[in-house]
N, C-alpha and C positions, 0 to 999 in steps of 0.2 A: 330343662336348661342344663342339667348336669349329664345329660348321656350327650347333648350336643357339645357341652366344651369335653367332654369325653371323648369324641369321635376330635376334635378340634385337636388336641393334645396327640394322639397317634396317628394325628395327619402330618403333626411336625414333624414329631420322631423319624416319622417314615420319610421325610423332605431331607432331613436332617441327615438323615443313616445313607440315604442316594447321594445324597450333595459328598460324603465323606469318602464311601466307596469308589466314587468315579474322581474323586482327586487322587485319591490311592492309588487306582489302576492308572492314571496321564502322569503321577509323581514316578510310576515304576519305569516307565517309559523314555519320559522327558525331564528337563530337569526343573517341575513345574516350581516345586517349593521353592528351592533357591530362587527362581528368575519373582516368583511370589514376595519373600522377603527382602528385595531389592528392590523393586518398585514400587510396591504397593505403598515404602513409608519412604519413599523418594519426596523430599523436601521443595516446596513450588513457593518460592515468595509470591506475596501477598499485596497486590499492591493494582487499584483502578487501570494503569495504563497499559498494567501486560495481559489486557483480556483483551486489546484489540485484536491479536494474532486470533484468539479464540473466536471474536467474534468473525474474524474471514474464514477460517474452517467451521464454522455452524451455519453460516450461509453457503455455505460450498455444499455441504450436507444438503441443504434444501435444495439448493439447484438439483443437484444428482435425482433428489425424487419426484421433484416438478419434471426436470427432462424426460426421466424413463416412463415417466407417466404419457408426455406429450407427445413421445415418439409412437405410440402405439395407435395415434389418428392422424398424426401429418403426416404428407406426402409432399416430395422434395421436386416435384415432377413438372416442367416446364413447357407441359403441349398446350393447346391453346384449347379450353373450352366454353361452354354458356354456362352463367353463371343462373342455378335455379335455389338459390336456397331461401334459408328464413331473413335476410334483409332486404327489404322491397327496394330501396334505393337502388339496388345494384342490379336486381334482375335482368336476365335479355342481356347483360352486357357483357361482352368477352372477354373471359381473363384466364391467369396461367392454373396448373394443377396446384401449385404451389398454396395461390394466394385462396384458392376454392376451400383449401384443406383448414387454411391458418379461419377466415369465416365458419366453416363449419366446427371446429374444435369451439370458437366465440359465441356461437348461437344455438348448435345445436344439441352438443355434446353435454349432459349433466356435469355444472359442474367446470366445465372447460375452460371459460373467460375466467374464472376465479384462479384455479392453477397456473393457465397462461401468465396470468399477470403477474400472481403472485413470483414464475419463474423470471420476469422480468425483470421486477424488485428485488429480488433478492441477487439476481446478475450485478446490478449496480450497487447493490449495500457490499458484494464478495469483493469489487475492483474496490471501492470505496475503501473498506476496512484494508486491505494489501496496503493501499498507499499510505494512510495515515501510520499504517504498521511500519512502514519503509521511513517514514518521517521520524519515528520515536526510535527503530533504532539507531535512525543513522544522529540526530541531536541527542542520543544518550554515549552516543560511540562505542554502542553493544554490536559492532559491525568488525572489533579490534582481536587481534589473535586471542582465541582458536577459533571464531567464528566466523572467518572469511570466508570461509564455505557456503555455511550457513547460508551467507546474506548473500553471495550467488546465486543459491538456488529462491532465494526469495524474488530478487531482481527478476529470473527465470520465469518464478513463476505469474505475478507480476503481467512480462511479457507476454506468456503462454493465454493467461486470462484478460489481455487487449485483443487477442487476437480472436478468442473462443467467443467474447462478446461480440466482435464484427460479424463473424460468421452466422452467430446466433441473430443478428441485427437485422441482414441480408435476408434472409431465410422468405419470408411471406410474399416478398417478391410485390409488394405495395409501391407505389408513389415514392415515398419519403425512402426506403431501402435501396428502389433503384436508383435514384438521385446518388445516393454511397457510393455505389457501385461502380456508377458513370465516372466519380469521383477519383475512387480506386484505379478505374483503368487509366484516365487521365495518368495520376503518379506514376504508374507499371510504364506505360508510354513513356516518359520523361528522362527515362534513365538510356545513358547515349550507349547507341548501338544494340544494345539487347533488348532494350525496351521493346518492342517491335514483337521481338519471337518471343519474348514472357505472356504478353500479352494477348498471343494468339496459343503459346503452350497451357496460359490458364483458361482461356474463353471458349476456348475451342474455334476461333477466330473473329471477326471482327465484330466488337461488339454489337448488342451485345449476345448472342453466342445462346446455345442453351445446353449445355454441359455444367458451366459452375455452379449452380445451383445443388447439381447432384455432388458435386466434388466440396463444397462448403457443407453441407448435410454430414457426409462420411469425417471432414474431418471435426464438425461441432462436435457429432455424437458418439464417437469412437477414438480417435488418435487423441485428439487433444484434452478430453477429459481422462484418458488413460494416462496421459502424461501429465497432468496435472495431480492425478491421485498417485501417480507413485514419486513425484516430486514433493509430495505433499509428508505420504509417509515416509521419506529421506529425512525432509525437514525435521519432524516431531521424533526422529532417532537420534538423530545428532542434538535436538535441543535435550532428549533423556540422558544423552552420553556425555556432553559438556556441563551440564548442569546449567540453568537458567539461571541470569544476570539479576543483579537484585541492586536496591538502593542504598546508598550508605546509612549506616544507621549503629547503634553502640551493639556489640556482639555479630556485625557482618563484617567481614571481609572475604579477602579472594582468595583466602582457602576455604570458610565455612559458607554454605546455605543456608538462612532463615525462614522458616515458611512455615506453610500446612503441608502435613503427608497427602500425598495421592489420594488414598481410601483413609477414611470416608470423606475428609474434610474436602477438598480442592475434586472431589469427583461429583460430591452431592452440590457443591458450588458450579460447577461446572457442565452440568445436567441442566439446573436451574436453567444456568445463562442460554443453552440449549433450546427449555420448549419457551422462552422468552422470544427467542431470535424466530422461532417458528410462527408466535403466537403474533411477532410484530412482520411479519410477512404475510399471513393468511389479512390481516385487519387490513395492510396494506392493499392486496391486492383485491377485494373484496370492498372497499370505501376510494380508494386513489387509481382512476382511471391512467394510464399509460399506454402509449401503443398503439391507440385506437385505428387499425388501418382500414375499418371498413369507411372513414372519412378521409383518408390520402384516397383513395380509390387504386384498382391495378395499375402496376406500371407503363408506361408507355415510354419507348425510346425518344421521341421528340415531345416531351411533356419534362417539367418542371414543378414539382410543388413550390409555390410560398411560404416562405417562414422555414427554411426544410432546416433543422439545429440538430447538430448527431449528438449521439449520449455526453456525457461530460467527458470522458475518459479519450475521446478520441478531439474534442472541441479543440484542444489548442493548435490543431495540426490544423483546423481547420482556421482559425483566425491564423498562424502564419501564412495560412494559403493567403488572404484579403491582405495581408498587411505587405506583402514582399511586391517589389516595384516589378511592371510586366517587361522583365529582363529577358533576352533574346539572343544567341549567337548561333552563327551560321558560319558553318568551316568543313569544306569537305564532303560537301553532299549531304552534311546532317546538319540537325537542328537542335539547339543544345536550350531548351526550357530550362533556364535559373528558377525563373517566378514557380514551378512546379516543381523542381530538381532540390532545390535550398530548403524549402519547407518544409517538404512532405518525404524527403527520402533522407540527405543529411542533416537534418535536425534531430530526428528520432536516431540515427544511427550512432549521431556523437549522445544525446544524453544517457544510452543505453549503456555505452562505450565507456561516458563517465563515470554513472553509475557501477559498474561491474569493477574499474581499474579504481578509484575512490578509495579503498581499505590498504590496498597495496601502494599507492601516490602515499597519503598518509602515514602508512608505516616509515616508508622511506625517509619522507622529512623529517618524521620524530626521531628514527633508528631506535624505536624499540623494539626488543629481542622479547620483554616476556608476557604474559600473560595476562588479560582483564576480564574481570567477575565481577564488577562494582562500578554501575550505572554513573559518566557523568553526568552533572548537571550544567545543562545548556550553557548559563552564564559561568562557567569556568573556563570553557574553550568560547572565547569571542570568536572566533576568525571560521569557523567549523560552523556554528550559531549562524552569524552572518552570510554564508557561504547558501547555509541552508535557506534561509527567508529570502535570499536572493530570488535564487529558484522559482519559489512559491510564489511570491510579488511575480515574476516573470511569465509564469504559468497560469496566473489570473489574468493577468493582462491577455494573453494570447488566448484563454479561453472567451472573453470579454468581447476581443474583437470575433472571435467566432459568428457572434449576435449582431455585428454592427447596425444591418439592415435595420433589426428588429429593434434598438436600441436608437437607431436615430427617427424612426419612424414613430415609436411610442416617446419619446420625447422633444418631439418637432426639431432636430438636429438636423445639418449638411453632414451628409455619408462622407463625403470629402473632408469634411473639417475633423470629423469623429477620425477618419482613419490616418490624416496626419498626428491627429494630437495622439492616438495611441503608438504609432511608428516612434513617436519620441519616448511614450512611456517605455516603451518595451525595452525600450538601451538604456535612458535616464533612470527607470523606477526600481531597477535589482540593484544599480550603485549604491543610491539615496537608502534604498533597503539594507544596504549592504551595513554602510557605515554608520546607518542609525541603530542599528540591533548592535555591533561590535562599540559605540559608545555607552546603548545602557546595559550591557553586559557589564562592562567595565565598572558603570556606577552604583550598579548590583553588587562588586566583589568591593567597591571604594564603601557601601553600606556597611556590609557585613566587619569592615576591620575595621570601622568607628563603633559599630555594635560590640567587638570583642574590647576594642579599649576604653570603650564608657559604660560600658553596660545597654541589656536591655532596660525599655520607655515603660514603664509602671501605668501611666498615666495620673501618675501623682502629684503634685506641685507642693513646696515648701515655699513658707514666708519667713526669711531667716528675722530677727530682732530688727534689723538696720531696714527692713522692709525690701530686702531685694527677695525674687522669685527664681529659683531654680528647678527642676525637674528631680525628681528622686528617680535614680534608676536601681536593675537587681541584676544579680550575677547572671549570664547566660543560660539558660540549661543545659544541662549534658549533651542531651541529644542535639539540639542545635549546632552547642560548640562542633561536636562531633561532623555534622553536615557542613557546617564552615574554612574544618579544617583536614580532612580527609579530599585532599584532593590530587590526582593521579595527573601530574604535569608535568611533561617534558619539560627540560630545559633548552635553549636556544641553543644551536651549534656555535662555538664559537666562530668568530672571524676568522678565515683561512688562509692562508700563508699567497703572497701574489702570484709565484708558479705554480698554485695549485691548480690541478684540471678544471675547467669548467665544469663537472658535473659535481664538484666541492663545489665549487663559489654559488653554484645556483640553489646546488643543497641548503646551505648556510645561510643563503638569502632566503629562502622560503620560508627554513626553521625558522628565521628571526622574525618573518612577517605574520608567522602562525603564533608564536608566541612568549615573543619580546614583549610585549604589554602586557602586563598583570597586577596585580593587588598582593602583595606582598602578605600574609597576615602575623600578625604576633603569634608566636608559640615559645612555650617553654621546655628546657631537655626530655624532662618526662613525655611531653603531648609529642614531640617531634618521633620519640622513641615506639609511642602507639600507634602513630601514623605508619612509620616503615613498618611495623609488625601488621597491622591493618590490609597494606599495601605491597607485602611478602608476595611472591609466587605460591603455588602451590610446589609442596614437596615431590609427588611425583611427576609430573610433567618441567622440572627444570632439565635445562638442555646445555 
């Protein structure tokens, strides 16, 4: 025992004495130590919702090794041959290289259908986490100077990974993919005048073509993961450089960060979340079937699957497709498709559109010039809140109607009646959404300043002498008070003079519709004095 931890002891050393020498030799070189003491105890608040961003870069991670994995037996090849593998069903029947490859990676490859899938799963948990990540910052308004950038390249990326998903969707060249497809060219077609040569510049001419297959392959596995990785590490530079948003709380404000250092704390947490996301992908893909194309069967141009439902992320495009009235105009030798034109091409253009101009519309209304580090809370900004849930209410609906078939079929429904009655949700249900979240916002901040002028509910009851029953309450806590009254709010522009330009009156009306409504709270000199110190810019970034 003792010449073993003997030998154990000058194996450290010897770990030890290498590990120091070669920082030594990269310190003379680079400027390892500095850039070492500067990150390593870089400050990362702590807090459940800022691990979604991590969970979409830990599933991004696992795609990259499912893919590189995958690419080494698929073949993207589109000739037509007999199909001899290990599924008997399919035998003797002719299908493309494509779809030969994606079966044999599923049956015969060690291993294969488990990866496959798992790369499946984790495509949809990587779109999944972007969004909800895009949701949190955009109702925290961590989207506010200096992070406009940021949250471009987020939207970007976002875009980048609808796109890398389709591609990846397409790919096995099955029933249910080319149904997409068909779909896709439809839209390309739709668009006036050029539609025509897009659609024979992507096809290789008239559907459906046997080129894009090869040209969807180069850009899944090359362009668009390269641009997604160096968007990626854009993003997590600018999040090192700005310093990460954090929540109000007593000792945060928008000059200082509360957290865990980088090393150990937030890296060994961080690891964790890591073979968690791994661990809940292999179980995934390994117990929860997806994908199954060897029952869509090859595609066929004049074939149709039933029930064909695209992934979530693209469904809403597809329930506007069902829900827009078969609109039609003919002028000039063309043919101008609304019912295809409205849904599928200006609907994604304007919400992208939104999204991207959103930080800068914003800033303008507010006119603020400085700087935010300090997470709101939803129910402080109604009109932003509201704004938001609008959306999401809108986005279910449209996803919802995606399924209508399948929705009126499993519950013995008129497709007709289903698709009038959500034609209405889809305009009526973001209003109703709208103004329902901008009222309990409001009764949210109407709580909190009865909470500061009564106090916090004990749950105590007193029985005074005379027999009446009153509630005993207790002073706020710090921290609460603190989350009550630390809040980052524009004031409304005032009313502008009658010659002023239209782009004041419109300003001034917007200010005031964003937020003219508020909850007033009690404060005293001192609290109001903690708030602006709170609520300071930071010293070196004032302008």
């Amino acid at each position: 025992m003792l010449l073993f931890r003997g030998r154990r002891e000058r194996l450290g050393t010897a770990v030890r004495q290498a590990a120091d020498t070669g920082f030594t030799v990269l310190d003379r070189r680079l400027p390892a130590a500095e850039a070492a003491k500067v990150l390593l105890r870089k400050a990362f608040p702590d807090h459940w919702s800022f691990l979604l961003g991590e969970l979409a870069l830990y599933s991004f991670v696992v795609l990259v090794l499912t893919g590189s994995w995958l690419t080494l037996f698929f073949d993207p090849g589109t000739r037509e041959i007999v199909y001899h593998g290990s599924y008997t069903p399919l035998q003797g029947l002719p299908v493309s290289v494509a779809y030969d490859s994606t079966l044999h990676i599923s049956f015969d490859v060690r291993g294969g259908l488990l990866v496959r899938q798992m790369h499946h799963w984790a495509a949809l948990f990587f779109l999944s986490a972007i969004g909800v990540h895009l949701l949190r910052v955009f109702f925290t308004g961590a989207f506010r100077r200096p992070r406009e950038i940021n949250w471009m390249i987020g939207v970007t990326l976002f875009l980048l990974a609808l796109l890398e998903g389709f591609c990846g969707y397409s790919l096995p060249d099955d029933l249910l993919s080319g149904t997409g497809l068909r779909t896709a060219n439809s839209i390309v077609l739709s668009i006036p005048v050029a539609g025509t040569y897009l659609s024979y510049l992507f096809w290789g001419g008239s559907f459906p073509g046997h080129v894009l297959n090869g040209r969807l392959y180069i850009l899944h596995v090359l362009f668009l993961p390269g641009a997604l990785i160096a968007l990626v590490a854009a993003h997590l530079v600018l999040v090192f450089y700005l310093k990460h948003t954090q929540w109000g709380g007593p000792g945060r404000t928008n000059r200082t960060v509360t957290g865990r250092p980088l090393f150990p704390h937030f890296t060994a947490k961080s690891t964790g979340l890591l073979c968690m996301v791994a661990g809940v992908m292999a179980v995934l893909g390994a117990l929860a079937q997806i994908n199954p194309v060897w029952e869509y069967g090859p595609y066929r141009a004049d074939q149709v699957s039933t029930n064909a439902q695209p992934d979530w992320y693209v469904g809403f495009l597809e329930g506007a497709l069902r829900l827009m009235p078969p609109w039609e105009t003919r002028a000039a030798g063309h043919t101008v498709m609304w019912n295809v034109l409205l849904p599928a091409v200006v609907l994604p253009g304007l919400l992208f559109t939104l999204l991207y101009g959103y930080p800068v519309f914003e800033r303008w209304v507010t006119g603020e010039r400085g700087e935010s580090h300090l997470c709101d809370r939803p129910r402080d900004n109604p009109t932003r809140t509201g704004l938001g849930v609008a959306a999401v209410v809108a986005y279910a609906v449209l996803l919802l109607a995606g399924g209508n078939d399948v929705v009126a079929f499993s519950f013995h429904l008129s497709v007709n009646a289903l698709t009038w009655l959500l034609r209405v949700l889809v305009v009526l249900g973001p209003v109703a959404a709208f103004l329902a979240t901008k009222r309990l916002c409001l009764a949210l901040q109407t709580h909190e300043r009865h909470v500061l002028e009564e106090g916090e509910e004990t749950g105590v009851v007193r029985q005074s002498v005379y027999g009446g029953l009153e509630p005993q309450r207790a002073e706020v806590r710090i921290d609460r008070r603190y989350r009550f009254l630390v809040r980052d709010l524009p004031r409304p522009a005032p009313p502008p003079e009658r010659a002023a330009p239209r782009r004041v009156r419109l300003r001034a009306a917007l200010s005031r519709w964003y937020f003219a409504r508020r909850e007033e709270l009690p404060t005293t000199p001192e609290q109001r004095r903690h708030i602006e110190e709170a609520l300071a810019e930071p010293e070196r970034r004032r302008s």
